[in-house]
C-alpha positions as CSV (number, residue, x, y, z in Angstrom):
1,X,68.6,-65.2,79.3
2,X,65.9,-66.2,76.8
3,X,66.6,-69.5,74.9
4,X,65.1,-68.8,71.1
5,X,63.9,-72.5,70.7
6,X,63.2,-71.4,66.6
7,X,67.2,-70.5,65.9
8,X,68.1,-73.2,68.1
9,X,66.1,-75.9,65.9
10,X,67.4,-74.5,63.1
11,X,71.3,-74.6,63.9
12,X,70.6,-78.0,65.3
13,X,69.0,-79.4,61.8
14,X,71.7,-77.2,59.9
15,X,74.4,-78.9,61.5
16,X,72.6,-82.6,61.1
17,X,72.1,-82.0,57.8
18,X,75.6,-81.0,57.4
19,X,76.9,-84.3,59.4
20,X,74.7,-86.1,56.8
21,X,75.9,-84.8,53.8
22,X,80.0,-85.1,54.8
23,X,79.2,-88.7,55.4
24,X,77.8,-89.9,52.7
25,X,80.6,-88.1,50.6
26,X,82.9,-89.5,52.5
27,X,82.0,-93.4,51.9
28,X,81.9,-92.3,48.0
29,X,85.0,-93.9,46.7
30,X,87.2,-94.3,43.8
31,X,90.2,-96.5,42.8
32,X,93.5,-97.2,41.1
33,X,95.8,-100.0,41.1
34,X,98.9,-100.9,40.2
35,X,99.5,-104.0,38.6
36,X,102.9,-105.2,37.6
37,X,105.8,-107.4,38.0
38,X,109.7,-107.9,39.0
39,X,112.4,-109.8,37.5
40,X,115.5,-109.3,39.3
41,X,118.7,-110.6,37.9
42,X,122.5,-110.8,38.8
43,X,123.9,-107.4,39.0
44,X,127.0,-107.5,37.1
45,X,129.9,-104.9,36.8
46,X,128.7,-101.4,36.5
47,X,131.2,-98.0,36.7
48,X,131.3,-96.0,39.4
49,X,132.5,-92.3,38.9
50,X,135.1,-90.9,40.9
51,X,136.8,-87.4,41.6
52,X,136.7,-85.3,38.3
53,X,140.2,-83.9,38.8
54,X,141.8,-84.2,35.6
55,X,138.9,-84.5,33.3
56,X,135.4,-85.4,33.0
57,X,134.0,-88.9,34.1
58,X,130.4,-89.5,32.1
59,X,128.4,-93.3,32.8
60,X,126.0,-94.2,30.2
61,X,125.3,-97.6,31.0
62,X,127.9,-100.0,30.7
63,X,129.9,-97.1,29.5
64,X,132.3,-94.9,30.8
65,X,133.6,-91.7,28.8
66,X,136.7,-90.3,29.8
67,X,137.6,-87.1,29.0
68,X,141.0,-86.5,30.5
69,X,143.4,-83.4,30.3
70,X,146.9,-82.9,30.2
71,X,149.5,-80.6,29.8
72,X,152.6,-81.4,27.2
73,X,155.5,-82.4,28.8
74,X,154.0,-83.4,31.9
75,X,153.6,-86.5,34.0
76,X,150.2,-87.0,35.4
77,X,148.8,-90.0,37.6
78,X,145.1,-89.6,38.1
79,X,143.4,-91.3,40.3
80,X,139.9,-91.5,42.2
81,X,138.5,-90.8,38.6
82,X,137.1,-94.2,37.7
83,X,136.4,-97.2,39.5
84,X,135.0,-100.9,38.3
85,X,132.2,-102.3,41.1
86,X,130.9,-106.2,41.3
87,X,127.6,-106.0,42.0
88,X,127.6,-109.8,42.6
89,X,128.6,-111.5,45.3
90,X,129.9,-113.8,43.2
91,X,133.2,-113.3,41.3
92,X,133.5,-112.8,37.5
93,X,136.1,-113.9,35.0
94,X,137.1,-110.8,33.2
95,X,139.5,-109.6,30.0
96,X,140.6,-106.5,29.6
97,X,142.0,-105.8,26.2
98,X,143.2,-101.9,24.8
99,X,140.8,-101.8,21.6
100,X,142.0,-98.5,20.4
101,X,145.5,-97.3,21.3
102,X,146.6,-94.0,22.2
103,X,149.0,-92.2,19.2
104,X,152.2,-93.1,20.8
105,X,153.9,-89.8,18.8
106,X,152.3,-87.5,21.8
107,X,153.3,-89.9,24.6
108,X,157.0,-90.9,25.8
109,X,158.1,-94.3,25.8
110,X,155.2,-96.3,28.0
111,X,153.8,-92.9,28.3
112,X,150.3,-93.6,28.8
113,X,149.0,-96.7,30.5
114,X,146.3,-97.6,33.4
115,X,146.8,-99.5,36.5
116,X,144.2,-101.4,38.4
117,X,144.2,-101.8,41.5
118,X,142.1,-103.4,44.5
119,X,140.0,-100.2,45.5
120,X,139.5,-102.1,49.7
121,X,143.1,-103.7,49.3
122,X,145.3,-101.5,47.3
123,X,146.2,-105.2,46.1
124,X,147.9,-104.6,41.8
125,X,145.9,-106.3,39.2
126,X,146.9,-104.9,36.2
127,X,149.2,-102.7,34.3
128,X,147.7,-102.1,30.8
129,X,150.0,-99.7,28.5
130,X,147.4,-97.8,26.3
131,X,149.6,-97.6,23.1
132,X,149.4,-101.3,22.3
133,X,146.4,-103.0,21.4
134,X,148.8,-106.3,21.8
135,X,148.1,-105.0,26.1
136,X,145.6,-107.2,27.8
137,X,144.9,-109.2,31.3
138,X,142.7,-112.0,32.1
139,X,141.4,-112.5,35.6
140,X,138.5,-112.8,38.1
141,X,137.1,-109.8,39.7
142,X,136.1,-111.2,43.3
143,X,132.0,-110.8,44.8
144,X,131.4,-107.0,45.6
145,X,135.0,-105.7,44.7
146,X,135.8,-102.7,43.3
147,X,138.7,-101.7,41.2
148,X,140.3,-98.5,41.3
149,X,141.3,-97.6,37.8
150,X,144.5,-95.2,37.7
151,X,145.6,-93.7,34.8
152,X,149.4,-92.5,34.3
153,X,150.2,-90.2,31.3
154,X,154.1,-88.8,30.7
155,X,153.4,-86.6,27.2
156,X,156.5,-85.4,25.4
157,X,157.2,-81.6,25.6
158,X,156.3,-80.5,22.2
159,X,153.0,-82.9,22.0
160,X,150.3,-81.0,21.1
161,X,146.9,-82.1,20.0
162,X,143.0,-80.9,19.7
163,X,142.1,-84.3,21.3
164,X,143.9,-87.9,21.3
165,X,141.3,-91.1,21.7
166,X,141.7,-94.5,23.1
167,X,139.4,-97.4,23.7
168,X,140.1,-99.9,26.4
169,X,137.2,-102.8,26.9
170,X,136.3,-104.8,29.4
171,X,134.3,-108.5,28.8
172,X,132.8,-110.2,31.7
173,X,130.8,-113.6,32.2
């Protein structure tokens, strides 16, 4: 077999040249950077969104919409639909007062309130009735707990509505 010492030359200084060029692209560089900075504080109490069973559960923030529904003459307890989470490991004292009752004409008697509860515990912590604004509690929610919010709703048979509302708030230091 003949060796062509011309083709072999060339292939040789191809692939050199080649090896030359790939290099020097290679070290040809660019950059970005990301400059910036962190403040991290206590986490609070945020909502935690449950089982939509009964209704629709929406968090915007440090609010939670609640769009329950219910059949007249019924008696409903929902739970797993809302919960309250300390993101502290710290307690907080808290207040929970009903802002905006419920029209007590579609409910019976104590026909609508929300129970708290301790979510690891099943400990009580509150039994708020929803067609007073005069219903309140005052407490401490303990580091990392999490409250499981129930709501309980009896409406009388010939209750009918296109929507009720109610506002319940909840103040934290």
């Amino acid at each position: 077999m003949k060796l062509n010492y011309k083709k072999s030359l060339k292939l040789i200084t191809l692939i050199i040249t080649s090896l030359l060029i790939a290099t020097a692209s290679a070290s040809y560089y660019r950059y970005l950077y990301i400059q910036g900075t962190v403040v991290i504080t206590s986490g609070g109490l945020t909502w935690v969104k449950g089982v939509e069973t009964a209704g629709t559960v929406d968090v915007y923030g440090s609010t939670a919409t609640v769009s329950l529904s219910v059949n007249n003459g019924t008696t409903n307890n929902i739970t797993n639909h809302l919960y309250l989470k300390n993101l502290d490991s710290g307690g907080h004292d808290i207040t929970i007062d009903i802002t905006d009752a419920a029209d007590s004409e579609l409910y019976e008697a104590n026909g609508f309130s929300i129970t708290i509860y301790d979510n690891s515990t099943g400990t009580f912590i509150a039994l708020l009735n929803v067609l007073s604004t005069s219903s309140s509690y005052s407490g401490t929610i303990t580091g990392d707990a999490v409250w499981h919010i129930t709501f309980q709703i009896i409406t009388k048979p010939n209750a009918e509505t296109p929507g009720d509302a109610f506002a319940v708030q909840f103040t934290y230091e």
